[in-house]
C-alpha positions, 0 to 999 in steps of 0.5 A: 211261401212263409207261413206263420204258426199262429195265424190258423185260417191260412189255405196252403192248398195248390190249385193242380189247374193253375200250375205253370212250367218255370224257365229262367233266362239270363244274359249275365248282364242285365237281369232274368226272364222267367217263361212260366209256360202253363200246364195241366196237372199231368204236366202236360202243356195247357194251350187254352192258357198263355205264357207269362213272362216276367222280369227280375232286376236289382236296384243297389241301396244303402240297405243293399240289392233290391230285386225288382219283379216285373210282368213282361207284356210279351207274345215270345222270349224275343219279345220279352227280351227286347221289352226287358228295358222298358218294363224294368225301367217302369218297374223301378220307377213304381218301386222308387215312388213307394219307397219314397212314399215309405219315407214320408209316412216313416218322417210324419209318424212320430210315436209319444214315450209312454209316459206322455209328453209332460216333462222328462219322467218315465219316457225322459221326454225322448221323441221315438220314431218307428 
């Protein structure tokens, strides 16, 4: 976790009852699946809890990999495995959809020079974009 030194109200505190196991899983193909198993502060496995599982996947862009973080709604490792491709491809399409969304309010967001829009003083009458 990135903290930030100027910002002074930040809780980096851990909750010992909200701890979980991490296992990761991989074909070496597709992507991976974490089992996060739940335990209690001994370590011990806690049953009152259920394991999660989550998928990670990568999206290629002009700016690189993208690595999608997906919940996998699953009762084992098999299931989450057989439901990889459905929640990754339900995972892609959200992140799709934001990104696009992005791009519209970066295209709509025009930012004015500083020297305000008459002629070309200070700011060169130059339109800047974020």
């Amino acid at each position: 976790m990135a903290v930030n030194p100027n910002e002074r109200a930040i809780d980096v505190k851990m909750d010992p009852a909200a701890l979980y196991r991490e296992e990761i899983f991989t074909d070496r193909k597709v992507g991976t699946i974490r089992t996060l198993t739940p335990v209690k502060s001994d370590g011990s496995p806690d049953a009152s809890r259920k394991i999660v599982y989550a998928g990670e996947a990568q999206i290629l862009t002009n700016a690189g990999p993208l690595p999608i973080n997906f919940e996998i709604d699953a009762k084992s490792l098999e299931d989450a495995a057989q439901k990889f491709a459905g929640a990754a491809k339900e995972a892609i399409e959200h992140t799709m959809r934001e990104l696009q969304e992005l791009r519209r309010q970066a295209a709509s967001s025009i930012v004015v020079p500083q020297g305000g829009m008459g002629g070309l003083g200070p700011g060169g009458g130059k339109i800047q974009l974020p």
